[in-house]
C-alpha positions as MATLAB code, in Angstrom:
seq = 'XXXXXXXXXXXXXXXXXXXXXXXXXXXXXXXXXXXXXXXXXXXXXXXXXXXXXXXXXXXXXXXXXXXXXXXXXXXXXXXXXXXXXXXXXXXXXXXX';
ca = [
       0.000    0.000    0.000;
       1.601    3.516   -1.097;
       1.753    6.119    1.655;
      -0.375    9.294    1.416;
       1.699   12.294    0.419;
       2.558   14.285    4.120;
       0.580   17.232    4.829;
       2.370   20.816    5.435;
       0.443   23.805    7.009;
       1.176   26.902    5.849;
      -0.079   30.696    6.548;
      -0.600   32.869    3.929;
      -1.539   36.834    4.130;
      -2.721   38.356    1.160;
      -2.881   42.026    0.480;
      -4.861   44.384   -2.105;
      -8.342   44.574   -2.466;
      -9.763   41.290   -1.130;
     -12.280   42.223    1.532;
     -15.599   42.730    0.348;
     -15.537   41.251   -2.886;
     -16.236   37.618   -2.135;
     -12.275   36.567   -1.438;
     -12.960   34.413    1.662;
     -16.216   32.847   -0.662;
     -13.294   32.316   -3.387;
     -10.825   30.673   -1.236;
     -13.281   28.087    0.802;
     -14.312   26.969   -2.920;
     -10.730   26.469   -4.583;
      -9.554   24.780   -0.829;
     -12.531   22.055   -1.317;
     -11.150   21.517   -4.808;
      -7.629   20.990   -3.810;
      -8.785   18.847   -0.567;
      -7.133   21.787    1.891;
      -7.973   22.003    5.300;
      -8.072   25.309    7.589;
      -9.648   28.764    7.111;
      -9.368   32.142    6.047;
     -10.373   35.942    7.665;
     -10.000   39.463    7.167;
      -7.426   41.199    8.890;
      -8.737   44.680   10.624;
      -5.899   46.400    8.180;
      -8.018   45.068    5.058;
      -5.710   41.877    3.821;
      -7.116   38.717    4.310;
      -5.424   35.683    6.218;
      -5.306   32.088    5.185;
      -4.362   29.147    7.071;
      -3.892   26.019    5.474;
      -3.223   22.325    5.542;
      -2.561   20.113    2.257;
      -0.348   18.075    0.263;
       2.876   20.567   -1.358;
       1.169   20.232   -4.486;
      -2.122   20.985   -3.242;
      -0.254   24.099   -1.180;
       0.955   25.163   -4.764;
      -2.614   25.090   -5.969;
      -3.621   26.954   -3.418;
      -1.236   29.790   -3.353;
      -1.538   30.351   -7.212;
      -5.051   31.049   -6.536;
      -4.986   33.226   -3.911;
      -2.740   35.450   -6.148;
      -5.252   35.105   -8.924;
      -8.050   35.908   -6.674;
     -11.861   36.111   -7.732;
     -12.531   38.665  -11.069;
     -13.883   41.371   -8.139;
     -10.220   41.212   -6.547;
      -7.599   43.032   -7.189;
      -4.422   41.073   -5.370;
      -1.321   43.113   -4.591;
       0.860   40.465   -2.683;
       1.011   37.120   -0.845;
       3.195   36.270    1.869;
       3.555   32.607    2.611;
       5.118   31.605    6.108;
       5.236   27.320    6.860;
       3.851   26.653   10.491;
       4.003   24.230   12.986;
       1.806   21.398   11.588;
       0.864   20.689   15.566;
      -1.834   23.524   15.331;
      -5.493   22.469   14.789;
      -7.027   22.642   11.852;
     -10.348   22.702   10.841;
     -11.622   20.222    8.276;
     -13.504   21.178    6.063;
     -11.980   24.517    5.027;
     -13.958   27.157    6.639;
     -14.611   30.897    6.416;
     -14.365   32.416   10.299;
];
């Protein structure tokens, strides 16, 4: 039997235009098709952070998303930090 690819958690903060225009909505919906775990919030200074928990590949997935954003975004940066993978981690992703 093949071993499942290990999971990394990662935090990403992503800047620009990305509260109010569905972002979070955006993010829950491309983390269910990558099978990602976490969650993702607006910031009080207006970026948005996402935690996440996935395969590297699935990480990639995710990370060239949140750059591209939904059409209503306009994304400026995104900062990805790896984390301890001892936090917990909501499954399915959620929106908080």
């Amino acid at each position: 039997m093949a071993e499942s690819p290990a999971e990394m958690t990662a935090r990403f903060i992503v800047s620009g235009a990305v509260q109010g225009v569905g972002y979070r909505y955006f993010v829950l919906h491309q983390a269910g098709l990558l099978g990602v775990a976490g969650w993702a919030k607006n910031l009080p200074d207006g970026r948005v952070e996402v935690l996440a928990q996935g395969t590297s590949e699935a990480l990639v997935g995710l990370e060239s998303a949140l750059r591209r954003g939904p059409p209503q975004a306009r994304v400026s940066g995104v900062e990805r930090s790896q984390i301890s993978d001892e936090l917990y981690i909501p499954k399915p992703f959620e929106i908080r």
